[in-house]
Phi, psi and omega in degrees: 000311162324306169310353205249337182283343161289313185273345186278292130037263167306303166312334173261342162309312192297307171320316185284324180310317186301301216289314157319293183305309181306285175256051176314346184254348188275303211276349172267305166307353146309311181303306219274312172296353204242331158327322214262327185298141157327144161279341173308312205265326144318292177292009162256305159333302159310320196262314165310268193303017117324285162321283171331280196336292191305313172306312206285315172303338173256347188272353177241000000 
């Protein structure tokens, strides 16, 4: 089970990685714009892709 929390892990590390390595300039203005943003509307955002995920995991 450690084993599978590890490789779980690792895949977001990879995810998170692409868009810095690919677009760096894309993705600090992407920083600079999500900075700038309410915190209310983050947090629905967060709370929307929270959902998926937990859908998409439950549905598999």
């Amino acid at each position: 089970m450690e084993l599978a929390w590890l490789k779980l892990i690792a895949l977001v590390l990879i995810i998170e990685g692409i868009g810095p390595f690919l677009f760096p300039n894309k993705w600090r203005n992407y920083l600079i714009q999500m900075a700038q943003m309410p915190a209310q509307q983050m947090r629905i955002i967060g709370g929307f892709l929270l959902l998926i995920g937990t859908i998409i995991l439950w549905l598999n």
